[in-house]
C-alpha positions in Angstrom: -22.8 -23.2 4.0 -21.0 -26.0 5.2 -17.7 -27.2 3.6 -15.7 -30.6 4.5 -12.0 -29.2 4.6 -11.6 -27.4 7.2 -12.6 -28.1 10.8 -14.1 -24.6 12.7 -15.6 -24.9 16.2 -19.3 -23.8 16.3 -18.3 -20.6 18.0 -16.1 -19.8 15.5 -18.7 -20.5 12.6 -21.3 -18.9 14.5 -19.4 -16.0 14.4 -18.4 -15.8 10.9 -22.2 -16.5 10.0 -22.7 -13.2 12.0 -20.1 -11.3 10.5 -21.1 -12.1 6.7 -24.5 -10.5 7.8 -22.8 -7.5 9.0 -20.7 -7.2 6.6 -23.2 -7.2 3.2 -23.9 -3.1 3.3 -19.7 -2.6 3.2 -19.4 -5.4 0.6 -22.0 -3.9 -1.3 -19.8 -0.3 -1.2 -16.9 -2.4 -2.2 -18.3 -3.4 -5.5 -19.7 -0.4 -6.5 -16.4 1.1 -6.3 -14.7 -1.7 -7.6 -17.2 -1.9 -10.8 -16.1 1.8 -11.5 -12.5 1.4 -11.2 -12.5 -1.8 -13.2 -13.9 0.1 -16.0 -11.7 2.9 -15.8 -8.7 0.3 -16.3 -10.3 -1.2 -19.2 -11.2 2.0 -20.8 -7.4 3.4 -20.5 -6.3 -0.4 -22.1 -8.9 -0.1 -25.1 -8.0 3.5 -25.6 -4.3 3.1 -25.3 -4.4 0.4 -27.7 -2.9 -2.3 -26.0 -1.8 -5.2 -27.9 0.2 -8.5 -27.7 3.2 -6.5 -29.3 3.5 -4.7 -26.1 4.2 -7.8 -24.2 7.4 -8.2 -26.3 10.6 -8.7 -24.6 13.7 -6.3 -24.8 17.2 -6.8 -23.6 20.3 -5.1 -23.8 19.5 -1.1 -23.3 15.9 -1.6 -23.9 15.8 1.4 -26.3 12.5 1.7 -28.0 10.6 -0.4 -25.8 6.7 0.0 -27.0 5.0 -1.9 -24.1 7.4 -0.4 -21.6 5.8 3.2 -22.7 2.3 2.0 -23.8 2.2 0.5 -19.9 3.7 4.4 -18.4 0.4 5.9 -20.4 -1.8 3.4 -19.5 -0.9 3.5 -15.6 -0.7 7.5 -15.9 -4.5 7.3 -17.0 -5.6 4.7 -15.0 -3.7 7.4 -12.4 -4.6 10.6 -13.1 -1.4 11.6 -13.6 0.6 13.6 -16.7 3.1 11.1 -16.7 3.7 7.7 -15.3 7.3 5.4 -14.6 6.0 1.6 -13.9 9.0 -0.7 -13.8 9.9 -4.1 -12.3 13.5 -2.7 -11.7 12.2 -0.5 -8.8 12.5 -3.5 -6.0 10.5 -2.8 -3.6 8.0 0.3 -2.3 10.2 2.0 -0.3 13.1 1.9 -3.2 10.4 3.4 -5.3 9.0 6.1 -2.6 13.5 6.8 -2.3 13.6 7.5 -5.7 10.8 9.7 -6.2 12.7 11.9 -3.0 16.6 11.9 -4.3 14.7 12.8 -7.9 12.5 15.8 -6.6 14.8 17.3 -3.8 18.0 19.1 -4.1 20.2 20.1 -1.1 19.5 22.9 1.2 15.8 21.8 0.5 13.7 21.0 3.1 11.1 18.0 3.3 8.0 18.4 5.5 6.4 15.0 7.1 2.5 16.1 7.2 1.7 12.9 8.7 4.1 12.7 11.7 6.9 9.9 11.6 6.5 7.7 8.1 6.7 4.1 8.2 9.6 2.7 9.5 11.6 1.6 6.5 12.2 4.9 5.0 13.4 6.3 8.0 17.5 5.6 6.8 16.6 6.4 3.7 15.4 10.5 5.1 18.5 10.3 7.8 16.4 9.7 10.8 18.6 6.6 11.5 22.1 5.6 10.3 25.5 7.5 9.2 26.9 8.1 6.0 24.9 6.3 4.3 23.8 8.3 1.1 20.8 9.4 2.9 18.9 12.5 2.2 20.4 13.9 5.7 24.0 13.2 4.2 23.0 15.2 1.1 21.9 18.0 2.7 18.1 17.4 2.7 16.7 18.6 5.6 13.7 16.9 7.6 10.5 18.4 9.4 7.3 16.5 10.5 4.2 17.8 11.9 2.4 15.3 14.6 -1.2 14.4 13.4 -3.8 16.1 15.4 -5.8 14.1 18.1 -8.1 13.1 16.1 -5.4 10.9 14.2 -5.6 13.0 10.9 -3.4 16.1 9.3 -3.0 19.1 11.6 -3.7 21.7 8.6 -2.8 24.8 10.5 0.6 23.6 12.1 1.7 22.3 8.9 1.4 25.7 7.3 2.8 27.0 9.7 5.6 25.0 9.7 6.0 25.7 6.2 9.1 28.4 5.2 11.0 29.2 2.0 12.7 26.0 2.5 10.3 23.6 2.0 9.7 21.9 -1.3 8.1 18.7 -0.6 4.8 18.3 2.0 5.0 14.6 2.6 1.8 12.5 3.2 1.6 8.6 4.1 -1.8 7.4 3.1 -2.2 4.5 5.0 -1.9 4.3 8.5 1.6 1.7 8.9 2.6 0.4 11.9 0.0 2.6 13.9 -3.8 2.7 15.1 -4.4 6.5 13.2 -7.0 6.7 10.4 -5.7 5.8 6.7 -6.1 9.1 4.6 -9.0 9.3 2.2 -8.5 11.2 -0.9 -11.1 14.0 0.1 -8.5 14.6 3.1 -5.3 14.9 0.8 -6.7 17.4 -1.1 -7.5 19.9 2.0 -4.0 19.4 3.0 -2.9 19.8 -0.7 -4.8 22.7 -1.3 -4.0 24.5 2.2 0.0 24.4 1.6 -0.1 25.7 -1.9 -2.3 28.3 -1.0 0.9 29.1 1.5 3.7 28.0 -1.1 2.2 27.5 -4.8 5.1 25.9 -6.0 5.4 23.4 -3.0 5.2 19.2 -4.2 2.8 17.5 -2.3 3.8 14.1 -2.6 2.2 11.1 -1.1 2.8 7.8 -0.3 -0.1 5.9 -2.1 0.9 2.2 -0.9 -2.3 0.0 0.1 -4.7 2.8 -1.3 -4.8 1.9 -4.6 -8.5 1.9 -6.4 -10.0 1.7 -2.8 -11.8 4.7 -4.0 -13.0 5.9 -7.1 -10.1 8.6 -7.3 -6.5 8.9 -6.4 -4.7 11.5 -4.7 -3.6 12.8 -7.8 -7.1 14.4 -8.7 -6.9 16.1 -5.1 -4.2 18.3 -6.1 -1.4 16.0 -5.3 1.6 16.2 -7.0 3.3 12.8 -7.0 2.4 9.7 -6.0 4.1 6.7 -5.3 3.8 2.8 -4.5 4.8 -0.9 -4.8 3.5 -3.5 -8.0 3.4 -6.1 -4.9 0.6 -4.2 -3.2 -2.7 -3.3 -4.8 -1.6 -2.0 -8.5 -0.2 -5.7 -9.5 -3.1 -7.4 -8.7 -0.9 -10.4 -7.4 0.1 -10.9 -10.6 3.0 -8.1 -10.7 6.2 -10.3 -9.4 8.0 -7.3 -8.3 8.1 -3.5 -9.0 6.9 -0.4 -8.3 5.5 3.0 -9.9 5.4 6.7 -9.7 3.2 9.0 -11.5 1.9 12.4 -11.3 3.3 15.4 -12.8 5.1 15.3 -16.5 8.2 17.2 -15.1 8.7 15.5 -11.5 8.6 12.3 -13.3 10.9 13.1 -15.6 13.1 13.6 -12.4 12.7 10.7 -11.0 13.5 9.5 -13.9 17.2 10.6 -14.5 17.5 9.2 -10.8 15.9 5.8 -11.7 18.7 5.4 -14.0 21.2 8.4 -15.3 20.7 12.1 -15.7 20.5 11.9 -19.6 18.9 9.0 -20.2 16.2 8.5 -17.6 12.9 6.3 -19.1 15.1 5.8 -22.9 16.7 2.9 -21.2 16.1 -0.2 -19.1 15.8 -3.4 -20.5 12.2 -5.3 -19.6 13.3 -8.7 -19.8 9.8 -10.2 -20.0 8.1 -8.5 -17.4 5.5 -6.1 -19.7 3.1 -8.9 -19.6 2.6 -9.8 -15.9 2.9 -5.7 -15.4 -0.2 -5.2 -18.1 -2.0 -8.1 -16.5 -1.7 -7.3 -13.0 -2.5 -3.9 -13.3 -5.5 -5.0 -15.4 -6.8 -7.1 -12.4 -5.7 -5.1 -9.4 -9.4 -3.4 -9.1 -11.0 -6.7 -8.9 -8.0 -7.9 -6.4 -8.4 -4.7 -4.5 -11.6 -5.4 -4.0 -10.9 -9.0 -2.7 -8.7 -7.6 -0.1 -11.4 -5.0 0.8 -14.4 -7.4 1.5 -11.2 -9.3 3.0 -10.7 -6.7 5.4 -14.6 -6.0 5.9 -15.5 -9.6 7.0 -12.6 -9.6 9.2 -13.8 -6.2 11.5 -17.0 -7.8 11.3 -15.9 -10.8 12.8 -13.0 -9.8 15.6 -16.0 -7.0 16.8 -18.4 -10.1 17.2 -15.6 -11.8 19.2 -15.1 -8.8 21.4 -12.3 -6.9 20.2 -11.9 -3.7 18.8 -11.1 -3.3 15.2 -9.7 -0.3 12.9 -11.8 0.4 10.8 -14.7 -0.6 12.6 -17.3 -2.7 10.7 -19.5 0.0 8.7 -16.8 2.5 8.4 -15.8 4.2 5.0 -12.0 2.4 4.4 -9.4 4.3 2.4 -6.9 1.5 2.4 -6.6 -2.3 2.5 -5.8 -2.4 6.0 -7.3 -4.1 9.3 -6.0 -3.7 12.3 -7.1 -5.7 15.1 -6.1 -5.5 18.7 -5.1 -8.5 20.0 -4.2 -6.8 23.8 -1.9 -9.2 24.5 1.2 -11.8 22.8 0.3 -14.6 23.4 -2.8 -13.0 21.2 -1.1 -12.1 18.5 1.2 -15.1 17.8 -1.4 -17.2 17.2 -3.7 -14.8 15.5 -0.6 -15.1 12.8 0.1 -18.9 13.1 -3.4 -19.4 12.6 -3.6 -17.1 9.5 -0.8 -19.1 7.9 -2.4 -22.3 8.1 -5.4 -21.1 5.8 -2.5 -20.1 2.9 -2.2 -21.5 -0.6 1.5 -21.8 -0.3 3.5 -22.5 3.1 0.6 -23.1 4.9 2.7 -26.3 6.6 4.8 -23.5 8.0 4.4 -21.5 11.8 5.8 -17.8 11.5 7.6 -16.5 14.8 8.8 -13.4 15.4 12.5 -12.3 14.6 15.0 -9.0 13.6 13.8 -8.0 10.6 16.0 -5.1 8.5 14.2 -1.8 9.1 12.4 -2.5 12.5 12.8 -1.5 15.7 11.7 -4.5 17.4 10.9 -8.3 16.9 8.5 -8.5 13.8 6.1 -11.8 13.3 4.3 -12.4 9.8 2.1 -14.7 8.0 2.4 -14.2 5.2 2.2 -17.6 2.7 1.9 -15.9 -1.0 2.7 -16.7 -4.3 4.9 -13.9 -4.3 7.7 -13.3 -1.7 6.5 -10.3 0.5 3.2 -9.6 -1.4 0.4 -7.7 0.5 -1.6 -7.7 -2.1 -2.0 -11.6 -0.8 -3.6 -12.5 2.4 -1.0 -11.5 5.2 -0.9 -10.4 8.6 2.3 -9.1 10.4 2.8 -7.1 13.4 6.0 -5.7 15.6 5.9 -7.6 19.2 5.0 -4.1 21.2 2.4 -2.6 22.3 -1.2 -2.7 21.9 -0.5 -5.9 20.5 -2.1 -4.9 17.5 -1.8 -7.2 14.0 -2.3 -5.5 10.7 -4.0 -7.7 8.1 -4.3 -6.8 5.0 -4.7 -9.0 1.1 -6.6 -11.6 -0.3 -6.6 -12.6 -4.1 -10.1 -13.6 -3.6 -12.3 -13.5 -0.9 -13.4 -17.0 -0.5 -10.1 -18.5 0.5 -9.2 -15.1 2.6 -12.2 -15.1 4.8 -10.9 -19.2 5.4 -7.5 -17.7 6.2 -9.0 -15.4 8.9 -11.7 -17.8 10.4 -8.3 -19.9 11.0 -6.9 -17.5 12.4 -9.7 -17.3 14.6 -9.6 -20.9 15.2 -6.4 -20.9 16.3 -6.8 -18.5 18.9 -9.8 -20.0 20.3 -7.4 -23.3 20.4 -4.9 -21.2 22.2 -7.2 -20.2 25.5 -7.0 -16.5 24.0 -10.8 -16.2 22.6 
């Protein structure tokens, strides 16, 4: 259909033509999926009993706080999970993943990467960079990882036999990060979760659930998973959330984490919620629908780059188990205006060109679109990528998919613009 606001070269609207054709039998997955866990939310709010009361402010020590708890229940059914902390205190996803650790391990423990090197922001936080620093490694933690296997997915014999009396936590990153390896579906958590605890029953398998949130009709949790943890900017706020972050799973690791998430003693009795159970209660509400957004998002935007001529992860037609798309730009020049272009199609900044710069936590230049309603929300159409090689950006977002698939014909557009298509 055509539309008079923004100006696409025929190539480029050819293309996207071609791509929404490709693209129907994933978008009709998509729905499917998103129709079931759009029910299951609902069902957990009607059950739960969720009322306007719970979107009553507390201050001070934020004793008693009913929509605080009646939103832990709700997420911990929604979940899977025993127990559930959702809080906008927790700042960010790696804060929340942190907490989860310091709460579950103990010194002279030993934490076992199942998924090679984790994404690069919790690396100070385990000790694999920086000194005296409160990380794990200054506490005494220690740190194993087993590479993935060639096919890009969990070596299951090397990780048990990795394994040793040491070893409390099995550590698995669902979605793929700054890398071109295959995000983990839930199906594949659960032969890893089941293989280490036939080695070490009492093991914690914890994973790192960011972007995978109600991309399939389970989460890990139902695998055999232990603990699970993610950010209220990504998928579970449906871009409502303003900040925060969650961990669920089982009743006495949360419990842990939460003595760490405040004081040993107190743990979930206190924290204050300032006004924040609403947006929590309505984001998590819409964050099936919104994940959804992001997934035909992500669809459209294979189909497209594959009918350009270049090669996608996930491919077009391939079963996705996060919000992810990578595309491989093979060159700078490339990717710099696969991101300037992106930014031009978003609601807020769009007047704005991204470059790349030092960003806290990477080990090279960083570039990002990224023009959301919320600072640093993926959950929102954004794209960023470290200047190395293969050149590769990671997409992921889009509150709904009508003003995404815009934001990626841009980016598109701006390419072609550029010499690079």
């Amino acid at each position: 259909m055509q539309q008079p606001f923004f100006q696409l070269d025929p190539v480029i609207q050819q293309a996207g033509q071609e791509a929404m054709e490709r693209a129907q039998a994933d978008f009709q997955r998509i729905e499917e999926i998103t129709e079931y866990n759009q029910l299951k939310v609902l069902s957990a709010f009607i059950n739960r009993g969720v009322s306007e009361s719970h979107f009553v402010s507390s201050t001070g020590y934020g004793y008693d706080d009913r929509g605080r708890e009646t939103l832990d229940h709700v997420f911990a059914d929604v979940m899977g999970a025993e127990d559930a902390l959702v809080r906008h205190s927790f700042t960010c996803g790696t804060h929340t993943l942190a907490v989860a650790l310091y709460g579950v391990l103990r010194p002279g423990d030993t934490m076992l990467s199942a998924t090679g090197t984790p994404y690069d922001t919790i690396h100070s936080v385990i000790g694999l960079r920086g000194e005296g620093q409160g990380s794990l490694k200054d506490y005494g933690i220690r740190y194993r990882q087993v590479e993935l296997g060639d096919d890009g997915l969990p070596d299951i014999p090397a990780i048990c036999a990795a394994m040793d009396h040491s070893t409390k936590m099995v550590y698995l990153q669902r979605s793929r990060g700054y890398s071109l390896r295959p995000s983990l579906s839930v199906e594949q958590i659960g032969e890893v979760a089941r293989a280490v605890k036939a080695v070490k029953p009492d093991v914690v398998v914890m994973v790192d659930n960011c972007y995978g949130e109600f991309v399939e009709r389970e989460e890990p949790l139902a695998a055999g998973a232990d603990l699970i943890a993610g950010s209220l900017i990504k998928n579970p706020g449906g871009g409502i959330a303003p900040t925060g972050g969650y961990i669920a799973g089982r009743a006495d690791l949360v419990e842990l984490c939460s003595y760490r998430m405040t004081t040993p003693g107190l743990g979930r009795e206190v924290g204050a919620t300032l006004g924040q159970n609403r947006p929590l209660f309505m984001g998590l509400f819409h964050a099936p629908h919104v994940t959804g957004e992001a997934l035909k998002t992500a669809a459209f935007t294979a189909a497209l780059f594959e009918t350009l001529g270049f090669a996608v992860t996930p491919r077009c037609g391939e079963v996705r188990h996060d919000i992810i798309q990578a595309v491989l730009l093979r060159e700078e020049k490339a990717l710099i205006a696969f991101c300037q272009g992106m930014q031009k199609g978003a609601p807020v900044d769009a007047f704005v060109s991204p470059e790349p710069w030092d960003m806290p936590g990477y080990d090279s230049q960083v570039i990002m679109a990224a023009g959301a309603f919320t600072l640093g929300s993926s959950i929102e159409l954004s794209a960023d990528a470290p200047l190395r090689e293969p050149f590769a950006a990671w997409m992921q977002g889009g509150l709904n998919f009508h003003s995404a698939k815009m934001g990626v014909l841009l980016a598109a557009q701006e390419m072609k613009n550029r010499g690079v298509i």
